[in-house]
C-alpha positions as CSV (number, residue, x, y, z in Angstrom):
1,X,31.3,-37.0,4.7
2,X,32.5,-34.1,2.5
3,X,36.1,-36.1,2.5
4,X,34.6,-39.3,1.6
5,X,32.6,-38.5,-1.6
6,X,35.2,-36.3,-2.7
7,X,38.4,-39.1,-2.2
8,X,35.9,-41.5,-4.3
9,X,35.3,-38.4,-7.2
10,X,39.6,-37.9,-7.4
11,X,40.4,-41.6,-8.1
12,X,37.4,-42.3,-10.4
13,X,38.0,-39.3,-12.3
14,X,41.9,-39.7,-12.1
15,X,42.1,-43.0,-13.6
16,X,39.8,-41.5,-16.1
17,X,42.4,-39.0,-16.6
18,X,44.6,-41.6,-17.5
19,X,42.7,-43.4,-19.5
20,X,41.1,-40.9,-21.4
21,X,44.3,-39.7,-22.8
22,X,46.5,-41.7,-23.3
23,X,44.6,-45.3,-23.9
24,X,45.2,-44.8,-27.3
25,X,49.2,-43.9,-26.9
26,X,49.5,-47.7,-25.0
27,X,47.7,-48.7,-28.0
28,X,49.5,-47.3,-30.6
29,X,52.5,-48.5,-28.4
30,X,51.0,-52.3,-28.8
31,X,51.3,-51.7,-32.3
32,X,47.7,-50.9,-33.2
33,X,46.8,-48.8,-35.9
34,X,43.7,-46.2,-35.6
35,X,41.2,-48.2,-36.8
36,X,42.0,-51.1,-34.2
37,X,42.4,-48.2,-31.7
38,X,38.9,-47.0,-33.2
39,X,37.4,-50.5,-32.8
40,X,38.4,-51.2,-29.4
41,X,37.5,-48.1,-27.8
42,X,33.9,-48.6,-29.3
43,X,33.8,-52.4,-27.7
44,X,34.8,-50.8,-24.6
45,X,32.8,-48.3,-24.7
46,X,29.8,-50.5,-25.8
47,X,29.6,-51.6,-22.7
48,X,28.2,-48.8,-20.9
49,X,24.9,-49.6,-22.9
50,X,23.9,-51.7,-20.8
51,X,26.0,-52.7,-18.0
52,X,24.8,-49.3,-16.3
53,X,21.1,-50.6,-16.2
54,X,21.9,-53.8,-15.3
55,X,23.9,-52.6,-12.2
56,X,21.2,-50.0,-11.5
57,X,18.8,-52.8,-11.8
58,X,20.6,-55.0,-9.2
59,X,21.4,-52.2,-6.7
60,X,17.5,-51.1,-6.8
61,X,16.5,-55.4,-6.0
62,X,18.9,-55.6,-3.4
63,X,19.1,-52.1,-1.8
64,X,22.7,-52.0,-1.3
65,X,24.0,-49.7,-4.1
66,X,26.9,-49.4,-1.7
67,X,28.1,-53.1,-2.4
68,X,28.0,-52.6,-5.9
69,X,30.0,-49.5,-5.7
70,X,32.7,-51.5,-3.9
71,X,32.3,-54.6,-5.8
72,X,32.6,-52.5,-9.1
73,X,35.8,-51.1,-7.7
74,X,37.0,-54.6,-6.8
75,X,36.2,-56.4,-10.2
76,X,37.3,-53.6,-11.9
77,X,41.3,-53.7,-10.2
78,X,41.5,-57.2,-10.9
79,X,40.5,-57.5,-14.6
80,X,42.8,-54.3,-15.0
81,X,45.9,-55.9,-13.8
82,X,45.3,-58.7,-16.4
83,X,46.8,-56.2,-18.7
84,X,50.6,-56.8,-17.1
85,X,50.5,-60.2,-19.2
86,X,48.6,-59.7,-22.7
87,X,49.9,-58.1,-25.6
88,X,47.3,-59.0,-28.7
89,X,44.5,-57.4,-30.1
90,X,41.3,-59.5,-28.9
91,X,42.9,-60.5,-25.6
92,X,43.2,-56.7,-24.3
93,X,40.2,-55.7,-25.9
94,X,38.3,-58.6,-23.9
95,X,40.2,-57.4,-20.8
96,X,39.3,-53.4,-21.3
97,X,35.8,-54.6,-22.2
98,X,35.5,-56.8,-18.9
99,X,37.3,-54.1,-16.7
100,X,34.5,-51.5,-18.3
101,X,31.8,-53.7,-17.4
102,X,32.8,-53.3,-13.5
103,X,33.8,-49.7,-13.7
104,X,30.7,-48.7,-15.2
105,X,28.8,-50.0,-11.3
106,X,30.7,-47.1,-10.0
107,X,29.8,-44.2,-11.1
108,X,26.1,-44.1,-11.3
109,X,25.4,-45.6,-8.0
110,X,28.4,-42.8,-6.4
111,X,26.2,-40.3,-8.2
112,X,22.9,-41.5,-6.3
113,X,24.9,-41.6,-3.4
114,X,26.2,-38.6,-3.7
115,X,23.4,-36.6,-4.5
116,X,21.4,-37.9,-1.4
117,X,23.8,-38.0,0.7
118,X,23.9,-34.2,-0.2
119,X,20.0,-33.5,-0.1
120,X,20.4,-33.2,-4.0
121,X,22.0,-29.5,-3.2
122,X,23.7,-28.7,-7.0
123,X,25.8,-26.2,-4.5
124,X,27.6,-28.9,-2.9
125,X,27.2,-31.6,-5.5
126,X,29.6,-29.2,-7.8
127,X,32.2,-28.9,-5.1
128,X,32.4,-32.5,-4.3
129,X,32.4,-33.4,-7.7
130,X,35.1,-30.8,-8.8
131,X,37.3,-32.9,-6.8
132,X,37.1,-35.4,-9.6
133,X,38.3,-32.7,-11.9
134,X,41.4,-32.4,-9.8
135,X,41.9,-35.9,-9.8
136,X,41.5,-35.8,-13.7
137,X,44.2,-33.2,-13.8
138,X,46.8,-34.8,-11.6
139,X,46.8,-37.9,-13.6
140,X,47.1,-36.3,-16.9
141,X,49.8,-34.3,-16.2
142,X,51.8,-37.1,-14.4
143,X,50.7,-39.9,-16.5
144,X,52.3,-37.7,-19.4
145,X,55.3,-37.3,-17.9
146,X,55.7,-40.8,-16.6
147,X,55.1,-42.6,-20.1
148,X,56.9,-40.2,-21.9
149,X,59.5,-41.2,-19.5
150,X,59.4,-44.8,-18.9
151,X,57.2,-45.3,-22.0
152,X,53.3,-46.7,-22.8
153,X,53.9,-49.6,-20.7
154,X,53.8,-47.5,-17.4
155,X,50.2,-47.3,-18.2
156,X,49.5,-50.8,-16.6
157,X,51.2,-49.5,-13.2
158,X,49.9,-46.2,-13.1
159,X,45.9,-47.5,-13.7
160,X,46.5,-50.1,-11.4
161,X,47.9,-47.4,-8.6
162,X,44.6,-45.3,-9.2
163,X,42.4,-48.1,-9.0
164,X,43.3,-49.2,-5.7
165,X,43.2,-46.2,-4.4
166,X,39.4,-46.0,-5.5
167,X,39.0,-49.4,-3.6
168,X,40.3,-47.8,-0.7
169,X,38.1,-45.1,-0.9
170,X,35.2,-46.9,-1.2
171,X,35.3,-49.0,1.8
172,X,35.3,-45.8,3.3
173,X,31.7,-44.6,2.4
174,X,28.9,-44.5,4.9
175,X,25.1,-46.4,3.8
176,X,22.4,-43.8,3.6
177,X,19.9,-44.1,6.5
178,X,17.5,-44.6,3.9
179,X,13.9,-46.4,3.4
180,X,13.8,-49.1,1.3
181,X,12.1,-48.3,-2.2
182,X,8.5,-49.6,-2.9
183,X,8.9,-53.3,-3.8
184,X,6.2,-53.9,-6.0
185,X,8.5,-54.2,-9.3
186,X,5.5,-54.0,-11.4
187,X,4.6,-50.4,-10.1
188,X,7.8,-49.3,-10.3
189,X,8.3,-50.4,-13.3
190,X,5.5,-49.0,-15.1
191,X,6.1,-45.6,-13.2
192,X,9.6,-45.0,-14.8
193,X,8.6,-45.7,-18.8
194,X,6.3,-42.2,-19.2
195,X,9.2,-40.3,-17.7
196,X,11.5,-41.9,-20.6
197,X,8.9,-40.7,-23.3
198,X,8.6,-37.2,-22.1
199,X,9.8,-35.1,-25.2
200,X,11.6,-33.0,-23.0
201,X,13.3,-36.0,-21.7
202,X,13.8,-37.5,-25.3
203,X,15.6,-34.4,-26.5
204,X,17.7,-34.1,-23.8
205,X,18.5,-38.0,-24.1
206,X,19.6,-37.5,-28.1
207,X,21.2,-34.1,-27.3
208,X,23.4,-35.9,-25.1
209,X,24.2,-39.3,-27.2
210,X,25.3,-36.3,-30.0
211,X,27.5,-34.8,-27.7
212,X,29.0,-37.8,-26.8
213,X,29.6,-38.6,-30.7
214,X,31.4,-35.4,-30.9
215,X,33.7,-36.1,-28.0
216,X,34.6,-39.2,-29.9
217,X,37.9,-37.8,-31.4
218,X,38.8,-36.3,-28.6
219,X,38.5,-38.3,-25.5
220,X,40.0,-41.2,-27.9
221,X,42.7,-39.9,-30.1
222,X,43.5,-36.2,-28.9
223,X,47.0,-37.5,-27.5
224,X,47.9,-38.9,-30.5
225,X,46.6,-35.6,-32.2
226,X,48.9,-33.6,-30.1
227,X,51.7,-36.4,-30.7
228,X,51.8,-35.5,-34.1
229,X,52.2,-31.7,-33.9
230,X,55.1,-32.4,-31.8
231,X,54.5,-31.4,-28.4
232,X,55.7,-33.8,-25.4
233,X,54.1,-36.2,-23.0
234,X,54.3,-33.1,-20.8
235,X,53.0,-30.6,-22.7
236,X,50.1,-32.8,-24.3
237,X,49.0,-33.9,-20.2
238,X,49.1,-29.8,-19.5
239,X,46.8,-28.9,-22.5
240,X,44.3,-31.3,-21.1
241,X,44.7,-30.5,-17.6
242,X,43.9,-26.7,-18.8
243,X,40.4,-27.6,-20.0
244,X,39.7,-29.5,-16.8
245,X,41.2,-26.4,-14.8
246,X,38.4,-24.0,-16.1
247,X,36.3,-27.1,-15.4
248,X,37.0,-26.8,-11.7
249,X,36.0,-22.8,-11.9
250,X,33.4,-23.9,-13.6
251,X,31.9,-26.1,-10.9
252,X,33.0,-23.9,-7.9
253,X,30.5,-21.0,-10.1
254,X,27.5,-23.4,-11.1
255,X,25.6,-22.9,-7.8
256,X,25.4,-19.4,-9.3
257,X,24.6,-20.1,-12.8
258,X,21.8,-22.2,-11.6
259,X,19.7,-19.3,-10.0
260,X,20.4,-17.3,-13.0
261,X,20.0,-19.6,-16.0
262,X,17.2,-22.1,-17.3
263,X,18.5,-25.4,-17.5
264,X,17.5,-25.8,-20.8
265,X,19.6,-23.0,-21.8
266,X,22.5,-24.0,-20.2
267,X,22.8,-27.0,-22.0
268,X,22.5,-25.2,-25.3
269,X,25.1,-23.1,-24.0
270,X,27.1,-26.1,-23.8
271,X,26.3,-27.8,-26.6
272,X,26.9,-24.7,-29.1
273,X,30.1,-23.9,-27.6
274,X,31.9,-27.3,-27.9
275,X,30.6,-27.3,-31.6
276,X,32.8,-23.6,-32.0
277,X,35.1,-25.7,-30.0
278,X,35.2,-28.8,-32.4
279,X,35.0,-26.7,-35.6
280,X,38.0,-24.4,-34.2
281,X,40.4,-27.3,-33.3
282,X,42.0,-28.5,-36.7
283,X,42.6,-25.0,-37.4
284,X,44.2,-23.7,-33.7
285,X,46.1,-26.9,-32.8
286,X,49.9,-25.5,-34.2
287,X,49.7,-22.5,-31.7
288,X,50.1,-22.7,-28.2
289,X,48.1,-19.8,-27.1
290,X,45.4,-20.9,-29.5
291,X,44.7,-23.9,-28.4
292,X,45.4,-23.7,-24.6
293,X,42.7,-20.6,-25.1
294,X,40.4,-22.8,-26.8
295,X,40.8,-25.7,-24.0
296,X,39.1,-23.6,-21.5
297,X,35.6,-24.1,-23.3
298,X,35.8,-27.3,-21.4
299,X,34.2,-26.0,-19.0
300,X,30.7,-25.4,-21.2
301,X,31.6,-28.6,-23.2
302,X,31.8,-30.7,-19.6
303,X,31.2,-28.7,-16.3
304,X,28.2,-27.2,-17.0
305,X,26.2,-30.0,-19.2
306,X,27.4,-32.6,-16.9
307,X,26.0,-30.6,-13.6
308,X,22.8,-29.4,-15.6
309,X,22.2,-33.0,-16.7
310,X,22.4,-34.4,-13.0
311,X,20.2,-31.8,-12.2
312,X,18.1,-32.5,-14.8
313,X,18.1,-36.2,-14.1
314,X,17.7,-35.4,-10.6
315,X,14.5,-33.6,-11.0
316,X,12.8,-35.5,-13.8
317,X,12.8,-39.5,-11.7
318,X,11.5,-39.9,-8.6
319,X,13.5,-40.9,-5.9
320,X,12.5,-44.6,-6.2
321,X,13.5,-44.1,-10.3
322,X,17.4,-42.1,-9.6
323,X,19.2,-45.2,-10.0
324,X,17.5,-46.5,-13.0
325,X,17.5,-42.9,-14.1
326,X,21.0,-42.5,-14.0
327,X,21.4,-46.0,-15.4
328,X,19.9,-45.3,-18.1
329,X,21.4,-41.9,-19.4
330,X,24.9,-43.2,-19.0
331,X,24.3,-46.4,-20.2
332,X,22.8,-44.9,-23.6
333,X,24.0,-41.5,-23.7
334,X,27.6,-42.5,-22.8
335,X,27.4,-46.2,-24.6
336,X,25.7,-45.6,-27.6
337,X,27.1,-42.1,-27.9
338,X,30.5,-43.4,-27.1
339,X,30.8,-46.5,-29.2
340,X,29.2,-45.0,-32.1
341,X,31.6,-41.9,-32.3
342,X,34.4,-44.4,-31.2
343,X,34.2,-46.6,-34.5
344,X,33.4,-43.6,-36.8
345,X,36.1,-41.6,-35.7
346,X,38.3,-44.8,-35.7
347,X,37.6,-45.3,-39.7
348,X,38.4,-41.4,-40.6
349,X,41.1,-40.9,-39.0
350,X,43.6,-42.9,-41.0
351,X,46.5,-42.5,-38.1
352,X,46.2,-39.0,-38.2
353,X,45.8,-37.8,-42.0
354,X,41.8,-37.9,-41.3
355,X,42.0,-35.6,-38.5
356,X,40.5,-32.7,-40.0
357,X,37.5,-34.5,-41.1
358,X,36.7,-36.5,-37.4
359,X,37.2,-32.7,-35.5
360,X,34.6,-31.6,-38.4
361,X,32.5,-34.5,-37.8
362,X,32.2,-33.7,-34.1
363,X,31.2,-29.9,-34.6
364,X,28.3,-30.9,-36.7
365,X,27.0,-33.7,-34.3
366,X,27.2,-31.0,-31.2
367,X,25.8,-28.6,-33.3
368,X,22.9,-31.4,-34.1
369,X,22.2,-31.5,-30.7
370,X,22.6,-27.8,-29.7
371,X,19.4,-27.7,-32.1
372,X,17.4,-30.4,-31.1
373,X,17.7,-28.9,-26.8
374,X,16.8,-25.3,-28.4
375,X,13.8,-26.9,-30.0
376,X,12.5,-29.2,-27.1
377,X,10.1,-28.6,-24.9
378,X,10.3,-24.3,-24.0
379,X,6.9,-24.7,-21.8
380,X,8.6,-27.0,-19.5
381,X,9.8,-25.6,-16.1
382,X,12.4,-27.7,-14.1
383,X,12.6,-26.3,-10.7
384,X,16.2,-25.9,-9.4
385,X,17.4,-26.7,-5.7
């Protein structure tokens, strides 16, 4: 079982590895300029507002999240490899919109999966899921490598390499001997709405969109960032591999952190230190040391809000609510979040002379949402497993 979840964590997180980074370098490579980049990543992106609840939706009618985990995987290979034969700007942004809208079925029915497949222990969830991480760093060090070598339009071949891997991988999953959730939509319709207007829930929701602003510059246009300081294909994929490296230590440790840490104060942790991290960047980015040092707060900025966040989810919905639950979170923290910082960051950056500014923009909007957790709800208790 182990083997299974984790082979379906390294290719989803590996093609995000490649995508991630270096998105915007095939763009540029189309010719694009950074507010087209900008633009497209935030159509893209918008999709995760609602394609994850609408997938959650269908997987909770039907009861086989396990179908739309491989159908996602499916649809999502073949809108991909569309790519091989366009070459303008709304015919690839319809593509990368389309292949989003499939992708996005993956991940938060894997999570549901994963999670109860696991007995929702955070123990083993981290080291299944730190085998994402290591999928993550693979493809960002080769994928650098290989385009640098063969140039942006290896991109096409690599994604489509990962993604049938993850098809593979799928097939390979087991269904949960499971009972079917309550079927009277009404009830469970009702039940989920007082758990989305819980203020500890609400703050945690608009913590999370923040940090997903603030990631904006660098999950879309940190590879062309490091392009213009000068450093290689191979140099820019090790830089981001050494964030998701002290990820990894990060997620082997968080069984630990759990028992000693409040879960609201881990993801203030988090929050404050990718702001120091966002605020630092412009300023570090010429040294090597500097900013290889500064790459290993990736493991607050990522590891430890994205494990304290499952948990969090994991423990505020009821079982019959997870994949609504997650649905939800990724669809609005990870859309809206997303698309907005996408667009934003797309306008200021002005192919690299606005840098400065988007890096500054992103320290304020974590530090935004450091605030808002720190302020939320301190009677609440959310019991860990």
């Amino acid at each position: 079982m182990f083997v299974r979840l984790s082979s379906n964590y390294f290719f989803y997180f590996a093609l995000l590895g490649l995508i991630s980074p270096f998105l915007s370098i095939y763009l540029d490579g189309k010719g694009f300029n950074s507010r087209q980049v900008g633009e497209i990543l935030a159509i893209i992106t918008a999709t995760k507002i609602v394609a994850p609840s609408l997938w959650a939706m269908l997987a909770d009618k039907t009861a086989k999240p396990l179908f739309i985990i491989r159908l996602g995987a499916f649809l999502a290979l073949l809108s991909f490899s569309l790519l091989f034969w366009l070459n303008h700007y709304w015919p690839i942004t319809f593509c990368l919109a389309l292949f989003t809208l499939f992708w996005t079925a993956i991940l938060p029915q894997l999570e549901v999966h994963t999670l109860t497949s696991l007995r929702h222990s955070n123990k083993i969830y981290a080291r299944v899921r730190l085998w994402g991480s290591l999928g993550f760093i693979a493809l960002a060090i080769i994928a650098g490598e290989v385009m640098s070598v063969f140039g942006y339009q290896s991109f096409t071949g690599i994604g489509m390499v990962i993604l049938a891997g993850l098809f593979v991988s799928t097939l390979m999953l087991t269904p949960l001997k499971t009972v079917t959730a309550v079927k009277d939509k009404v009830n469970k319709q009702g039940a989920i709405l007082p758990k989305l207007m819980d203020r500890h829930f609400m703050c945690f929701f608009i913590a999370g969109l923040l940090l997903q602003i603030s990631f904006a510059p660098y999950y879309g246009f940190f590879a062309l960032f490091l392009r213009d300081f000068h450093y290689s294909g191979l140099a820019i994929g090790l830089f981001i591999s050494m964030g998701v490296v002290a990820e990894v230590i990060a997620f082997i440790y968080m069984g630990k952190l759990f028992k000693r840490f409040a879960l609201t104060s881990l993801l203030v942790f988090s929050l404050a230190i990718t702001a120091l991290r966002w605020f630092l960047m412009p300023e570090v980015a010429g040294s090597v040391l500097w900013l290889g040092l500064i790459q290993l707060s990736h493991a607050a900025s990522f590891a430890i809000y994205h494990c304290a966040s499952m948990q969090f989810i994991s423990s505020h919905f009821s079982k019959t609510e997870q994949s609504r639950g997650q649905g939800i979170y990724l669809g609005g923290v990870y859309g809206v979040g997303g698309a907005i910082g996408a667009y934003i960051t797309g306008i200021i950056w002005l192919d690299g002379l606005g840098a400065g500014t988007a890096f500054m923009m992103a320290g304020a909007s974590a530090l935004l949402g450091a605030i808002i957790m720190m302020f939320s709800n301190k009677n609440r208790v959310i019991k860990l497993k």
